[in-house]
Predicted model as a PDB file, atoms N, CA, C, CB and O in Angstrom, pLDDT in the B-factor column:
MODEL        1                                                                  
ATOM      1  N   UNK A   1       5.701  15.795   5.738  1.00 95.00           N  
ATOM      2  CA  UNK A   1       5.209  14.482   6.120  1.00 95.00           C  
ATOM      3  C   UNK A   1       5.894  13.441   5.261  1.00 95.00           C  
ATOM      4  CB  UNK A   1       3.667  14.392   5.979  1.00 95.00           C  
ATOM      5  O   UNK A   1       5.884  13.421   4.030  1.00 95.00           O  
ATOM      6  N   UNK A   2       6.730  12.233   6.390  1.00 97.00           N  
ATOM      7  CA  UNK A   2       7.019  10.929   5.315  1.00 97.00           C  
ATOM      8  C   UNK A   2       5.499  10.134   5.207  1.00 97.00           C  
ATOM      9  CB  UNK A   2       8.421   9.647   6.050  1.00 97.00           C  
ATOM     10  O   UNK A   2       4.451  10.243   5.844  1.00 97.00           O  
ATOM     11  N   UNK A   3       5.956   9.256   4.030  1.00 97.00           N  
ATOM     12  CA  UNK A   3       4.854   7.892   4.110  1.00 97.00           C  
ATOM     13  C   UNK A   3       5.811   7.039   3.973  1.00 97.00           C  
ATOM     14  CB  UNK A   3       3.562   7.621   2.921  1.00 97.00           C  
ATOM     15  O   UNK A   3       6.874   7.234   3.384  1.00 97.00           O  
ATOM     16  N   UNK A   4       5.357   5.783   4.673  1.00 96.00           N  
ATOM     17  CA  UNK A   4       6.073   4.656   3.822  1.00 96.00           C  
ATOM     18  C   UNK A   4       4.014   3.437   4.034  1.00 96.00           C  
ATOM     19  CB  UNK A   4       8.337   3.742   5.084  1.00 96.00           C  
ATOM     20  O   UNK A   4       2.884   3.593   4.499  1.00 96.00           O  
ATOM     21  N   UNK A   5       4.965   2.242   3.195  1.00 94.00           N  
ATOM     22  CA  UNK A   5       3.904   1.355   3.233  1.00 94.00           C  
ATOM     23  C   UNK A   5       4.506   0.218   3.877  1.00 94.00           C  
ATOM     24  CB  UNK A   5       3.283   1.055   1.892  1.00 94.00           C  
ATOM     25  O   UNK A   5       5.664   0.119   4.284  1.00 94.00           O  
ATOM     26  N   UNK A   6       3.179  -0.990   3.935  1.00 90.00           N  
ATOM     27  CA  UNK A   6       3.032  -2.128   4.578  1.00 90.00           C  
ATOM     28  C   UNK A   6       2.402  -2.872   4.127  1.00 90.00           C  
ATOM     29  CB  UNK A   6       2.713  -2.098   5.540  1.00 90.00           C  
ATOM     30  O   UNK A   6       1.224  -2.516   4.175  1.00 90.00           O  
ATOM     31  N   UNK A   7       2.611  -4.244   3.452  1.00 86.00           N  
ATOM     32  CA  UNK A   7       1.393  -5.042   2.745  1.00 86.00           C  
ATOM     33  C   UNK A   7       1.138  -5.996   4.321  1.00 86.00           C  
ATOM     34  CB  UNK A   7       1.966  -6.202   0.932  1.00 86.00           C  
ATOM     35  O   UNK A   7       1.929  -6.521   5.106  1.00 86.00           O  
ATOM     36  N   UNK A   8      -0.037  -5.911   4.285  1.00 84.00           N  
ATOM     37  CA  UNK A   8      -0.576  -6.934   5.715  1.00 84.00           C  
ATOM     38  C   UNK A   8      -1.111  -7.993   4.922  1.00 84.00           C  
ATOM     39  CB  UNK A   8      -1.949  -6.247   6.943  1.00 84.00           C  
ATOM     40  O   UNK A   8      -0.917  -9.011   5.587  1.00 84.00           O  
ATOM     41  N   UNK A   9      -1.780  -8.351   3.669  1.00 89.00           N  
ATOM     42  CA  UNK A   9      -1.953  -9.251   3.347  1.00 89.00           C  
ATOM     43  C   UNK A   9      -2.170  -9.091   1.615  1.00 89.00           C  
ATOM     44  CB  UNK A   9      -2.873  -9.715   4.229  1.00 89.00           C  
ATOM     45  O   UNK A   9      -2.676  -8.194   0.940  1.00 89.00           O  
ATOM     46  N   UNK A  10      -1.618 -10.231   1.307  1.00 87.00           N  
ATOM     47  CA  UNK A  10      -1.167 -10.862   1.688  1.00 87.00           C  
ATOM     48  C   UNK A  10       0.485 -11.074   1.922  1.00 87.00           C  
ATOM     49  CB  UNK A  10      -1.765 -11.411   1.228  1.00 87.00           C  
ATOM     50  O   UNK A  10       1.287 -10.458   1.221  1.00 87.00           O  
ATOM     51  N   UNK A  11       0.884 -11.936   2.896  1.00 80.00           N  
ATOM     52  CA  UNK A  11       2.093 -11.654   3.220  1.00 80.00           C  
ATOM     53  C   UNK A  11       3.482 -11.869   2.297  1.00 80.00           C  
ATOM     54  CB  UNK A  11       2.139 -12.290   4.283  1.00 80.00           C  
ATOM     55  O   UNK A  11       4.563 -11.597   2.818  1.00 80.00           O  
ATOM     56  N   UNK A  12       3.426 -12.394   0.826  1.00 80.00           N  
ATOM     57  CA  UNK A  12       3.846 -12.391  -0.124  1.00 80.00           C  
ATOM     58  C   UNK A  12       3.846 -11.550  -1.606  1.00 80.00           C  
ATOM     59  CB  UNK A  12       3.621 -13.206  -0.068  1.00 80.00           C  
ATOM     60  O   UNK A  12       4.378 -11.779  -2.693  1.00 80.00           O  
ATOM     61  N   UNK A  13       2.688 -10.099  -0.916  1.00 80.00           N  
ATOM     62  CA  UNK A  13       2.374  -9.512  -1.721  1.00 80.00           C  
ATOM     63  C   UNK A  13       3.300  -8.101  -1.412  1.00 80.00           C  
ATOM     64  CB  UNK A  13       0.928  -9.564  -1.770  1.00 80.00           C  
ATOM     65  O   UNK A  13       2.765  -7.038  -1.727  1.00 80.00           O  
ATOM     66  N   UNK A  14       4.507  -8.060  -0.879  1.00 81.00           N  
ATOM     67  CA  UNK A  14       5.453  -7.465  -0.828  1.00 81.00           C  
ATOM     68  C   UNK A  14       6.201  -6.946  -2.358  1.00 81.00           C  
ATOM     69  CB  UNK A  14       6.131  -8.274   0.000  1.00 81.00           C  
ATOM     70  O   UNK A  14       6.688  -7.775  -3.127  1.00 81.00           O  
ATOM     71  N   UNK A  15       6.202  -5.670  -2.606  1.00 85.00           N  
ATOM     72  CA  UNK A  15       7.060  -5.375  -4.117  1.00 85.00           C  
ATOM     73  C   UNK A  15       5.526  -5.384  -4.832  1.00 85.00           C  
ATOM     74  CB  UNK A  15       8.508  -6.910  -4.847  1.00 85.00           C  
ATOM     75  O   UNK A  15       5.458  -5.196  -6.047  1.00 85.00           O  
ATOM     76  N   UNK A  16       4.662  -5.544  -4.275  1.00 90.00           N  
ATOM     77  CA  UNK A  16       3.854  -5.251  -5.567  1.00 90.00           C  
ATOM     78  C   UNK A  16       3.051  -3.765  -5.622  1.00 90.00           C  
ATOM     79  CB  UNK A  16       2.721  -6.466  -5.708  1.00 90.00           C  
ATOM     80  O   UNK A  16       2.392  -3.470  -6.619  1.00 90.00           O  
ATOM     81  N   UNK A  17       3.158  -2.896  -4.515  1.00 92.00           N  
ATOM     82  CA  UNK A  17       2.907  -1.989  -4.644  1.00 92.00           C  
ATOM     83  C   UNK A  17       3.973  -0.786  -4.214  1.00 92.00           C  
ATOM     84  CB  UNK A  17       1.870  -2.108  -4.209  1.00 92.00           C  
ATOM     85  O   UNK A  17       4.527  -1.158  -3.180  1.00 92.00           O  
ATOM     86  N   UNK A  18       4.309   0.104  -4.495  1.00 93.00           N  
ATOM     87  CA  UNK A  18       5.063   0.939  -3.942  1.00 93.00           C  
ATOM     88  C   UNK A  18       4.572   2.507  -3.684  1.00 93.00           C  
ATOM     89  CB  UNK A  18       6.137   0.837  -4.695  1.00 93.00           C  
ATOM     90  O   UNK A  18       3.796   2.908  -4.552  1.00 93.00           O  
ATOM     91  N   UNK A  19       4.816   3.228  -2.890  1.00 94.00           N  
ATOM     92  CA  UNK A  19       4.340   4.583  -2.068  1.00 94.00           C  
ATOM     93  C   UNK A  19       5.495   5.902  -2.423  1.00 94.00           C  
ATOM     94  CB  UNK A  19       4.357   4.185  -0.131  1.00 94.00           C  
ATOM     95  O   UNK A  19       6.672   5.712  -2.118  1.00 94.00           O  
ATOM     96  N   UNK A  20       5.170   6.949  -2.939  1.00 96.00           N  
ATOM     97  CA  UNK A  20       6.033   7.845  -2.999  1.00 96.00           C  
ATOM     98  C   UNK A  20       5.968   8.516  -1.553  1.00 96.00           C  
ATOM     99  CB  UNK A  20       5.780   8.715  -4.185  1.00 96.00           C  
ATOM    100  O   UNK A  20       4.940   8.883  -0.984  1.00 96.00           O  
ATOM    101  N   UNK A  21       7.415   8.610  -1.025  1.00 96.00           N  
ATOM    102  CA  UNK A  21       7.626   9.138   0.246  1.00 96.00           C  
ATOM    103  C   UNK A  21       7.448  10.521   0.709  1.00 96.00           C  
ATOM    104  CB  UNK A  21       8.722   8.879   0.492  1.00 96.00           C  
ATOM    105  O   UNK A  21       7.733  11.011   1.802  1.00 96.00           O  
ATOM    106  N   UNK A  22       6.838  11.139  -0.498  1.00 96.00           N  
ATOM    107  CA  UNK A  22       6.884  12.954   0.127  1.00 96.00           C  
ATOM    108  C   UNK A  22       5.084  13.171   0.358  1.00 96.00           C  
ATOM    109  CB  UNK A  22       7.719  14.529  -1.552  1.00 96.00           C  
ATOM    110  O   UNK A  22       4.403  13.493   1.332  1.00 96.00           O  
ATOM    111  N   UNK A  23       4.737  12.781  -1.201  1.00 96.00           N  
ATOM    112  CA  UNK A  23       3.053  12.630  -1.630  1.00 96.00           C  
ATOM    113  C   UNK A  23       2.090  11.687  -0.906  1.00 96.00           C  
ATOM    114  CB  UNK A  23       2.917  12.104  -3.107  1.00 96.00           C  
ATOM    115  O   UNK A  23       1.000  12.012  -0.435  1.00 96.00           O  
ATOM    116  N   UNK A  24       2.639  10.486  -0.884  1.00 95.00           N  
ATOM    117  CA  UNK A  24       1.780   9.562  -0.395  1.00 95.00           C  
ATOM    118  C   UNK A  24       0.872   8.728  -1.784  1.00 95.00           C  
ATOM    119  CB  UNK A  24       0.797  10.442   0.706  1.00 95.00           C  
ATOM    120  O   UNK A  24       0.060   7.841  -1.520  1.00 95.00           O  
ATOM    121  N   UNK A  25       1.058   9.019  -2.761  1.00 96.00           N  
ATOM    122  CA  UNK A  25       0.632   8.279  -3.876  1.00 96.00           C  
ATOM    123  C   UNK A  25       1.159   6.675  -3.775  1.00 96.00           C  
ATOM    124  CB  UNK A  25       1.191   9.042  -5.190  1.00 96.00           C  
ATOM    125  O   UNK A  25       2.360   6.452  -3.621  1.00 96.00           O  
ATOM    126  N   UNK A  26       0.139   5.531  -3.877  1.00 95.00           N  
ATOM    127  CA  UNK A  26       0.522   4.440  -4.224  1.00 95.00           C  
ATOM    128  C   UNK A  26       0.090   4.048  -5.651  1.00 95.00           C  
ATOM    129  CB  UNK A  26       0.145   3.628  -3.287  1.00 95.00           C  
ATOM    130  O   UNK A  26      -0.954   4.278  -6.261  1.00 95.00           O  
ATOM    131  N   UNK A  27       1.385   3.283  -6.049  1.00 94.00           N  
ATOM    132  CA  UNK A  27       1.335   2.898  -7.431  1.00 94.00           C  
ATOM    133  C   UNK A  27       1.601   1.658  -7.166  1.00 94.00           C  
ATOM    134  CB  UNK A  27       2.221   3.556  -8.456  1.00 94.00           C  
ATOM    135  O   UNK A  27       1.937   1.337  -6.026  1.00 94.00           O  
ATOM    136  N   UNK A  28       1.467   0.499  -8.449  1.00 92.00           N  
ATOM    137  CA  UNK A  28       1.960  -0.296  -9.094  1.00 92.00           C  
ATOM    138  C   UNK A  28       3.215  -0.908  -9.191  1.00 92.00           C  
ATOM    139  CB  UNK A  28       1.746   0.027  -9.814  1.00 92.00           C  
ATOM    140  O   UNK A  28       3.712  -0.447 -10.219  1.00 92.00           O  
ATOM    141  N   UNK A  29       4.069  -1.771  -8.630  1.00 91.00           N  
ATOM    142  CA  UNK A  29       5.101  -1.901  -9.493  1.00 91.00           C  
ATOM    143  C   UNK A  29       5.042  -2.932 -10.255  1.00 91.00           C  
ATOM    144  CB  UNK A  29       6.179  -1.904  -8.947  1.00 91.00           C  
ATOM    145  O   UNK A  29       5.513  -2.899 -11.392  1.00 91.00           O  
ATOM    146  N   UNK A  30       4.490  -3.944  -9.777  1.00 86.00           N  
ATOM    147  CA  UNK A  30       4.161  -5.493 -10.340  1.00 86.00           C  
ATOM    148  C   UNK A  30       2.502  -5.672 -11.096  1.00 86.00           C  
ATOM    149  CB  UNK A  30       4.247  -6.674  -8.789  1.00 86.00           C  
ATOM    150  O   UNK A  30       1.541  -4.940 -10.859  1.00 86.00           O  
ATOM    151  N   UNK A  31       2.523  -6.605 -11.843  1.00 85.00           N  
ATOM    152  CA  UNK A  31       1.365  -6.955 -12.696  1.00 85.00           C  
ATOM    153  C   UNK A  31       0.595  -7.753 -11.741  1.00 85.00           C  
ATOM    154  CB  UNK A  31       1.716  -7.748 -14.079  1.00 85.00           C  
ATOM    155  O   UNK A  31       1.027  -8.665 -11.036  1.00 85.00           O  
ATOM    156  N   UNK A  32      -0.909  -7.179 -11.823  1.00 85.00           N  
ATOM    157  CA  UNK A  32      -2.179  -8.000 -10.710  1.00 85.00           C  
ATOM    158  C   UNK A  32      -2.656  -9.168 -11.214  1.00 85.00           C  
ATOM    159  CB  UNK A  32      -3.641  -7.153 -10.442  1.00 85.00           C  
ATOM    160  O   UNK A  32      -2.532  -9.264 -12.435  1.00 85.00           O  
ATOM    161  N   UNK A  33      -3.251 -10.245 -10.557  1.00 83.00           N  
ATOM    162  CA  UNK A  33      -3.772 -11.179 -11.799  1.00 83.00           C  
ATOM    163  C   UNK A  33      -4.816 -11.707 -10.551  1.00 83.00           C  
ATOM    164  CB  UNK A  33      -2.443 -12.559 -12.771  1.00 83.00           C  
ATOM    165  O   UNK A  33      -4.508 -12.034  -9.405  1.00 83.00           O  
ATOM    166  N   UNK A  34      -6.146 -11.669 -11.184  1.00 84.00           N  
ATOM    167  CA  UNK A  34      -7.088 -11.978 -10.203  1.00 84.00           C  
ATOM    168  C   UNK A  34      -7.214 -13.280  -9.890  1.00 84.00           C  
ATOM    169  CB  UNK A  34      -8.241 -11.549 -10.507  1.00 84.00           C  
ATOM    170  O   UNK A  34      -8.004 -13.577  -8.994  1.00 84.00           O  
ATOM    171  N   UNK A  35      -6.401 -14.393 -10.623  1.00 83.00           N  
ATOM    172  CA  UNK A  35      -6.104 -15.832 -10.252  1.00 83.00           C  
ATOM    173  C   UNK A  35      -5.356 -15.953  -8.916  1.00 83.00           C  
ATOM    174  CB  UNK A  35      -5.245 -16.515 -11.370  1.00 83.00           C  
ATOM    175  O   UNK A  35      -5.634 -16.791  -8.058  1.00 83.00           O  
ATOM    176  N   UNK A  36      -4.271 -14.932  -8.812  1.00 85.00           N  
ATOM    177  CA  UNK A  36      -3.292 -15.293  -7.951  1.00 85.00           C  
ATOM    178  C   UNK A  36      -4.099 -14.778  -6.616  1.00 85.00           C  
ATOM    179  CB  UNK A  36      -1.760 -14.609  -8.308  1.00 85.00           C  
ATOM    180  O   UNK A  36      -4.472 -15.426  -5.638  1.00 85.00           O  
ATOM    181  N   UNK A  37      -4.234 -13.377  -6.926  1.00 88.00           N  
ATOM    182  CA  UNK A  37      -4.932 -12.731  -5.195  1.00 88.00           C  
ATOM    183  C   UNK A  37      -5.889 -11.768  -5.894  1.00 88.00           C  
ATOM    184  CB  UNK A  37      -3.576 -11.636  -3.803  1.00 88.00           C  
ATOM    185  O   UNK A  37      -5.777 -11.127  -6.940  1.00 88.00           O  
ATOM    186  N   UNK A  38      -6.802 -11.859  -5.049  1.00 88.00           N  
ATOM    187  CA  UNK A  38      -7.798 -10.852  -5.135  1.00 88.00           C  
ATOM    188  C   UNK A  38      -8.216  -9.817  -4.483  1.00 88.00           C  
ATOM    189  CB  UNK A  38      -8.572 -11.239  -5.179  1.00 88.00           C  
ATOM    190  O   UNK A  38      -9.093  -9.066  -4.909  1.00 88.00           O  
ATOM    191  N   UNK A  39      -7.484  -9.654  -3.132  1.00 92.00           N  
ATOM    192  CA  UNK A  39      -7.386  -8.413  -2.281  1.00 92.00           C  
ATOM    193  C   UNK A  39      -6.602  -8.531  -1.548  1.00 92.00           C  
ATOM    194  CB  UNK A  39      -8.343  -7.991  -1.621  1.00 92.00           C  
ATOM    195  O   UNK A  39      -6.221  -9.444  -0.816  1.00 92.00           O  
ATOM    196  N   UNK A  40      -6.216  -7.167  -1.811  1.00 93.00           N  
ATOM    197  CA  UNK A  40      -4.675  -6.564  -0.804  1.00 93.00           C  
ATOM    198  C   UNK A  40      -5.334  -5.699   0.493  1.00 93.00           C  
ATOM    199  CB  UNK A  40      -3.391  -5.137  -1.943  1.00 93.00           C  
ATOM    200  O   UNK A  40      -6.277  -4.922   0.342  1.00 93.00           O  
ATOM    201  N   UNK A  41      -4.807  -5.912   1.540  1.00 94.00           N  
ATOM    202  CA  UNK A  41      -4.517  -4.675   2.230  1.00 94.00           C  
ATOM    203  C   UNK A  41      -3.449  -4.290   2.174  1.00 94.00           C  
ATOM    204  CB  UNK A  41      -4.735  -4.619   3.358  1.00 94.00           C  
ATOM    205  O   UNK A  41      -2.490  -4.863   1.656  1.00 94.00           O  
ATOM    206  N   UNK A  42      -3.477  -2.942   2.866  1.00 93.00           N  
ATOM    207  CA  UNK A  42      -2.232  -2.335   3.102  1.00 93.00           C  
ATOM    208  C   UNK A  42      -2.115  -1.299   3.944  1.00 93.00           C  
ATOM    209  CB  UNK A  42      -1.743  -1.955   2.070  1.00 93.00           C  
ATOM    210  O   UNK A  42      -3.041  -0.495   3.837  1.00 93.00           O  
ATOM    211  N   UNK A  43      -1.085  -0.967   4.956  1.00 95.00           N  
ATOM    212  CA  UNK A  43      -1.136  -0.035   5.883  1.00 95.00           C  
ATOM    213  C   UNK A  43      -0.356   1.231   5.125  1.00 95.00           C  
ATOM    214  CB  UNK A  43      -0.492  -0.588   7.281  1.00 95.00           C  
ATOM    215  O   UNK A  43       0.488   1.103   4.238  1.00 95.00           O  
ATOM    216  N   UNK A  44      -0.855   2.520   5.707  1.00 96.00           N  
ATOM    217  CA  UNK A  44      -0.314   3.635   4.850  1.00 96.00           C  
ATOM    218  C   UNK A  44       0.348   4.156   6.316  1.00 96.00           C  
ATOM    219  CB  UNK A  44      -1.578   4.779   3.836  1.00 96.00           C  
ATOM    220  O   UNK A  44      -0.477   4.352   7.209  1.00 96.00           O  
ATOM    221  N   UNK A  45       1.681   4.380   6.614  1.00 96.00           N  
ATOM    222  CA  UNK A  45       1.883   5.414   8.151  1.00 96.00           C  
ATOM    223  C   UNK A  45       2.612   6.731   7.322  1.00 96.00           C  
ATOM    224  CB  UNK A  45       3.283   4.540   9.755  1.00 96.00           C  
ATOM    225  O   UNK A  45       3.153   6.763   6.217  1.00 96.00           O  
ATOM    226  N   UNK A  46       2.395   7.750   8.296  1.00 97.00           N  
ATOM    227  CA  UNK A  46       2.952   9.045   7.763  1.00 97.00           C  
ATOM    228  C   UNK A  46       3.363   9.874   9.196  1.00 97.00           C  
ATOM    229  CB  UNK A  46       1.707   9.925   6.725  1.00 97.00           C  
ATOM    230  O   UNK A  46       2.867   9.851  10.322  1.00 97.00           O  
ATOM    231  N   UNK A  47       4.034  10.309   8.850  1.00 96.00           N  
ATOM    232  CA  UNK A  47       5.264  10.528  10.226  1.00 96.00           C  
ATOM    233  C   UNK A  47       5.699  12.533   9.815  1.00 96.00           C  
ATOM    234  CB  UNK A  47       7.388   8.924   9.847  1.00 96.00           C  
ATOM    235  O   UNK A  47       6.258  13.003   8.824  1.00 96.00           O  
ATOM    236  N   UNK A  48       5.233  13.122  10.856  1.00 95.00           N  
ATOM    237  CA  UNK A  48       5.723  14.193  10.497  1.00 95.00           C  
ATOM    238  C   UNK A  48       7.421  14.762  10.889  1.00 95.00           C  
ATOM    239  CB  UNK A  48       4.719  14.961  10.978  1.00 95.00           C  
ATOM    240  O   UNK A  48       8.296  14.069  11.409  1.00 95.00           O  
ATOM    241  N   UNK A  49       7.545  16.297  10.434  1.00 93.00           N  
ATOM    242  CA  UNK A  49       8.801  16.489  10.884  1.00 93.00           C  
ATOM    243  C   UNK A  49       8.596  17.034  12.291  1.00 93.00           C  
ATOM    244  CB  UNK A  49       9.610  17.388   9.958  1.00 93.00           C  
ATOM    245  O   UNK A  49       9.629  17.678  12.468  1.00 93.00           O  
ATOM    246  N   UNK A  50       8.036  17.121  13.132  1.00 93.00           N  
ATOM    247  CA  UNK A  50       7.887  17.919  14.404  1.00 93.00           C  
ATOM    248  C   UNK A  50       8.800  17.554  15.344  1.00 93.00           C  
ATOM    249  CB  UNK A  50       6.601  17.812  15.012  1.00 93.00           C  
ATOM    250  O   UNK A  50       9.571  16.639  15.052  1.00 93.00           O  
ATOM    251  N   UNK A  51       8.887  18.129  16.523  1.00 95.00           N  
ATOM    252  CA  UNK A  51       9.896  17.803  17.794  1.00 95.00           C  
ATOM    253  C   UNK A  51       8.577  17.419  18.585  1.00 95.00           C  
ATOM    254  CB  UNK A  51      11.050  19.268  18.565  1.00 95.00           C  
ATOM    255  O   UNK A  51       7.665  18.215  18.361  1.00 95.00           O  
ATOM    256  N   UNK A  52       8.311  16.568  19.307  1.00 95.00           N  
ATOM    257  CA  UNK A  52       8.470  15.012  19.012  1.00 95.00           C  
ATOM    258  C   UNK A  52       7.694  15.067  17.534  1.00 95.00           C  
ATOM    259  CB  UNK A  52       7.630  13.829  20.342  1.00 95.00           C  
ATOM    260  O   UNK A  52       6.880  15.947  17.252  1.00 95.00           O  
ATOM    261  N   UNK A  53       8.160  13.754  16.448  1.00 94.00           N  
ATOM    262  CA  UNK A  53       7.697  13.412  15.744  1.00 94.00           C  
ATOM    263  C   UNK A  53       6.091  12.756  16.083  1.00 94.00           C  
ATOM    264  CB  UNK A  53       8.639  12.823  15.304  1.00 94.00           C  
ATOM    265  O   UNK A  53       5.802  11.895  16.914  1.00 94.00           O  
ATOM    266  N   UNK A  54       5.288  13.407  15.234  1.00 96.00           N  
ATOM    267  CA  UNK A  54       3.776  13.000  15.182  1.00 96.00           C  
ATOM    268  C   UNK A  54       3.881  12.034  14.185  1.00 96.00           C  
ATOM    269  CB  UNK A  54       2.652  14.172  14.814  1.00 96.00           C  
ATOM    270  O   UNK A  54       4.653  12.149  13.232  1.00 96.00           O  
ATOM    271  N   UNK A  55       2.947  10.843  14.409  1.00 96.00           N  
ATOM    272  CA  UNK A  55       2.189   9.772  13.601  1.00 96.00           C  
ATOM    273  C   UNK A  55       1.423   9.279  13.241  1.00 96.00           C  
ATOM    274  CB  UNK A  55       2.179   9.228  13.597  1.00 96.00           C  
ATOM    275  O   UNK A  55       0.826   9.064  14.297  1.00 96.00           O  
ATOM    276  N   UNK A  56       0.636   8.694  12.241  1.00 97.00           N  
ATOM    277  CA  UNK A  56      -0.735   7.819  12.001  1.00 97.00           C  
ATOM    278  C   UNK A  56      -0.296   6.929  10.869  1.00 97.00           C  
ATOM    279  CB  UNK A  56      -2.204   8.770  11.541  1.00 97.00           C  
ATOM    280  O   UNK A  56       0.740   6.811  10.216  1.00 97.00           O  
ATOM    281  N   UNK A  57      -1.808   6.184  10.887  1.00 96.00           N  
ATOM    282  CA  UNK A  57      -2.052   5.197  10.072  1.00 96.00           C  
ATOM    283  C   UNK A  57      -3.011   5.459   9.187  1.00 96.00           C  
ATOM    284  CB  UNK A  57      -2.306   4.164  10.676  1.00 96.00           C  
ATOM    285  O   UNK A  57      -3.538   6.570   9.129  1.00 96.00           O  
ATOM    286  N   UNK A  58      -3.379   4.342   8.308  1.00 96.00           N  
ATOM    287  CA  UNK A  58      -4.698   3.966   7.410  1.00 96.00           C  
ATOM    288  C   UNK A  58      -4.338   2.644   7.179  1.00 96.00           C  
ATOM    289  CB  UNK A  58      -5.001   4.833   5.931  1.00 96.00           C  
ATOM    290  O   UNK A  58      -3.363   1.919   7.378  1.00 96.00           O  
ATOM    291  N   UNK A  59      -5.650   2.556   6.603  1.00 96.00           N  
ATOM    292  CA  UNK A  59      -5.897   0.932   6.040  1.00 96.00           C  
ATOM    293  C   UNK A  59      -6.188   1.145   5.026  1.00 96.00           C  
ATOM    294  CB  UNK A  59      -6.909  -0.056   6.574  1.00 96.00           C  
ATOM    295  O   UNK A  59      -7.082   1.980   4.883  1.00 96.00           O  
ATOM    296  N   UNK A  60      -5.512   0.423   3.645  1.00 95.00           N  
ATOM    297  CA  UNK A  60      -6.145   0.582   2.763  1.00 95.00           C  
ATOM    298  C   UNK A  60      -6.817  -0.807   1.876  1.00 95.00           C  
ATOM    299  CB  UNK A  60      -5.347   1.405   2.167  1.00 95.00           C  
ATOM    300  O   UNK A  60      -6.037  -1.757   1.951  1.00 95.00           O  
ATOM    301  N   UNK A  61      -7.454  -0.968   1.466  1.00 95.00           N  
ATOM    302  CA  UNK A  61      -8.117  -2.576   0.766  1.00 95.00           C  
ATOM    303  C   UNK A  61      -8.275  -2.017  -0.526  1.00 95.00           C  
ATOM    304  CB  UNK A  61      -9.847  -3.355   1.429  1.00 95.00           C  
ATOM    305  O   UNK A  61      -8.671  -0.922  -0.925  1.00 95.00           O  
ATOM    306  N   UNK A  62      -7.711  -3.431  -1.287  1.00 92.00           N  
ATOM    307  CA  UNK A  62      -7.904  -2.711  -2.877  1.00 92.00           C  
ATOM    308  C   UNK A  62      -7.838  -4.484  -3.428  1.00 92.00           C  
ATOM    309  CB  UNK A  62      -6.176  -1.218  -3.654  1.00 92.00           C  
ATOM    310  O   UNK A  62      -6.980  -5.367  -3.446  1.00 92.00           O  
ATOM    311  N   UNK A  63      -9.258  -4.347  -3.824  1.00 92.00           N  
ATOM    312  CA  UNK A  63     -10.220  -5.565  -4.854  1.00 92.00           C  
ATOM    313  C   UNK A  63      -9.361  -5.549  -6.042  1.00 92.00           C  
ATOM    314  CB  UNK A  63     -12.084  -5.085  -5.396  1.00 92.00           C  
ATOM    315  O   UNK A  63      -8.885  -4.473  -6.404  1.00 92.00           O  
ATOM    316  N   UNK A  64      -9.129  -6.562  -6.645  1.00 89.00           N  
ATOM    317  CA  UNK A  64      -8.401  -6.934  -7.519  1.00 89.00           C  
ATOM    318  C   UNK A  64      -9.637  -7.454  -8.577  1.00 89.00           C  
ATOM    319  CB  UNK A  64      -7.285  -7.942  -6.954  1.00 89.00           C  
ATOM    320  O   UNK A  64     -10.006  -8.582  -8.249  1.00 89.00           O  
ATOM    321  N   UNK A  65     -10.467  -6.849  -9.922  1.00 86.00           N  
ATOM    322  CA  UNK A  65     -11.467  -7.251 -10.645  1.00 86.00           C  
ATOM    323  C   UNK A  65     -10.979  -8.223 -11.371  1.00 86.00           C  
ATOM    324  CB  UNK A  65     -12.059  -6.324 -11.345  1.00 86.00           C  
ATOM    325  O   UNK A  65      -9.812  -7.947 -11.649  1.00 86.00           O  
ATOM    326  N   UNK A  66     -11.434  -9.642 -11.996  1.00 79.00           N  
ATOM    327  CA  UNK A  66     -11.476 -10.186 -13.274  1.00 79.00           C  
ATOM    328  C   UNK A  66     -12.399  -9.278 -14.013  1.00 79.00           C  
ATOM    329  CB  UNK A  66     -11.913 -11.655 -13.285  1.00 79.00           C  
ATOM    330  O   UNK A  66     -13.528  -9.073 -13.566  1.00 79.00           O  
ATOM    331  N   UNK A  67     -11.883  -8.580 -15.400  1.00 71.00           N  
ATOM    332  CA  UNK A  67     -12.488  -7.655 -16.574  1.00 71.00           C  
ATOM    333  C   UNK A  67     -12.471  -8.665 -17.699  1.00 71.00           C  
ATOM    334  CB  UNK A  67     -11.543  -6.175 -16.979  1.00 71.00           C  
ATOM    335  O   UNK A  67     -13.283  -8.564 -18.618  1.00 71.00           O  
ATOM    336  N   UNK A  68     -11.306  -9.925 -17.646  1.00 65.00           N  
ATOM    337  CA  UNK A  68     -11.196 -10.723 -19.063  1.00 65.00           C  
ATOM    338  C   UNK A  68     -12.188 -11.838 -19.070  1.00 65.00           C  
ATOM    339  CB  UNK A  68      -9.680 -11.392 -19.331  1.00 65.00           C  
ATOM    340  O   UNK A  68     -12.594 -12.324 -20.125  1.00 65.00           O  
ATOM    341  N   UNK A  69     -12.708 -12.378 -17.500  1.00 56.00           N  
ATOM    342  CA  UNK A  69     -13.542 -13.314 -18.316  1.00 56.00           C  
ATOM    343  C   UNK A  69     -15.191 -13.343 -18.131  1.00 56.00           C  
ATOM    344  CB  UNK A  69     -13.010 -14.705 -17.995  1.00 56.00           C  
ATOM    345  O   UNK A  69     -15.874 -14.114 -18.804  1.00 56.00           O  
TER     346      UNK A  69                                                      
ENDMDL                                                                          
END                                                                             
């Protein structure tokens, strides 16, 4: 199975997360700051190797906390 990702919102929140393509783990690449945005979505698709290729989705939402003030 591939993954790749999709930020749906916000639409400038591109590069801030990234997806390993075999696992499906999303990480981090950029620093969060609950001033700027406070929730992401994001689409997860995963694509198998089959003849025809099989597909799906997810949604994922991820809250961004203020902890500092």
């Amino acid at each position: 199975i591939s993954y790749s990702l999709e930020t749906l919102f916000p639409q400038d929140g591109k590069g801030v997360f990234g997806i390993d393509r075999k696992s499906g783990e999303i990480r981090l690449r950029n620093n969060l700051d609950f001033e700027d945005v406070s929730l992401y979505r994001l689409q997860v698709d995963a694509t198998d190797q089959g003849n025809p290729p099989l597909s799906g989705h997810c949604k994922v939402v991820l809250e961004v906390v203020d902890v500092n003030d």
